[in-house]
C-alpha positions in Angstrom: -11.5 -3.7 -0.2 -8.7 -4.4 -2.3 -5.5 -6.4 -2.0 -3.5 -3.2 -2.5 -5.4 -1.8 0.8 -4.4 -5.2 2.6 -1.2 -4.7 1.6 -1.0 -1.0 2.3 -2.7 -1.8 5.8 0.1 -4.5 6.8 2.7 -1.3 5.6 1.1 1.1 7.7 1.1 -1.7 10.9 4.6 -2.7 9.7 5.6 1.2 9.5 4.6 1.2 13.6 7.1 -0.9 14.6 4.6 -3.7 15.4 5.6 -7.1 16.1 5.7 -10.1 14.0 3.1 -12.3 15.6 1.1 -9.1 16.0 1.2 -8.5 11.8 0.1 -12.5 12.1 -2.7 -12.0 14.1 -4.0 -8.4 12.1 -4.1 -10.4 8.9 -5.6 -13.6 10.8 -8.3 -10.9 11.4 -8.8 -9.2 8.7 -8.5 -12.8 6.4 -11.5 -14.0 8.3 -13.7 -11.0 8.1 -12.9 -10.8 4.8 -14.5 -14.6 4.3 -17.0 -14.1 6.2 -17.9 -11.1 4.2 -17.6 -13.2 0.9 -20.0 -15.8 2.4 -22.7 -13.0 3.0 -22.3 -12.0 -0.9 -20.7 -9.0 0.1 -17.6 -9.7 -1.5 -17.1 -11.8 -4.7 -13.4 -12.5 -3.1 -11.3 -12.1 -0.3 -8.6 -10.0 -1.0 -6.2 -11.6 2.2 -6.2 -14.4 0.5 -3.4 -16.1 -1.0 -4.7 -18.9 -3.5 -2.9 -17.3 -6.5 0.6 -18.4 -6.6 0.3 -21.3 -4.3 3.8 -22.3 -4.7 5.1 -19.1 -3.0 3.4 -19.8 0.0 5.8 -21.9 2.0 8.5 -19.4 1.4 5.7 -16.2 2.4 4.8 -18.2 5.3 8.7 -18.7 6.0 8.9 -14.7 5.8 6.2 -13.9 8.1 6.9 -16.5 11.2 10.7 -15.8 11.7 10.8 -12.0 10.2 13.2 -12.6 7.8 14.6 -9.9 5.6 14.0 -10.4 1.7 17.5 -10.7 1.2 17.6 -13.2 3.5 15.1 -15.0 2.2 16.3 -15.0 -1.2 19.6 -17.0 -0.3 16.8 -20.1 0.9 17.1 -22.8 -1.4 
């Protein structure tokens, strides 16, 4: 598994209509497999993961709890 299939998964869940908290709680899911997976040595990295970048992450985070738009957050300062 790549990060281009977790983000064409969260797409494809998006695509359905599906809630926010719902898209939280796929890639909550998916996030821990994926660790878990990495701690058997099945994986050399989990692909839900965002370490890279860290200084994006309160404004992702912003995005995904109050299912903003992009363009809305953009205007955030």
């Amino acid at each position: 598994m790549s990060r281009q299939d977790c983000r064409e998964l969260i797409a494809t869940c998006r695509a359905k209509g599906l809630r926010t908290g719902t898209l939280k709680g796929i890639v909550r899911a998916l996030s821990t497999i994926l660790t878990q997976a990495v701690e058997d040595g099945l994986l050399s990295a989990n692909p839900a993961l965002r370490e890279h970048f860290p200084e994006w992450h309160p404004w992702l985070l912003c995005g995904l709890r109050t299912g903003m738009r992009d363009g809305e957050l953009l205007v955030l300062q």
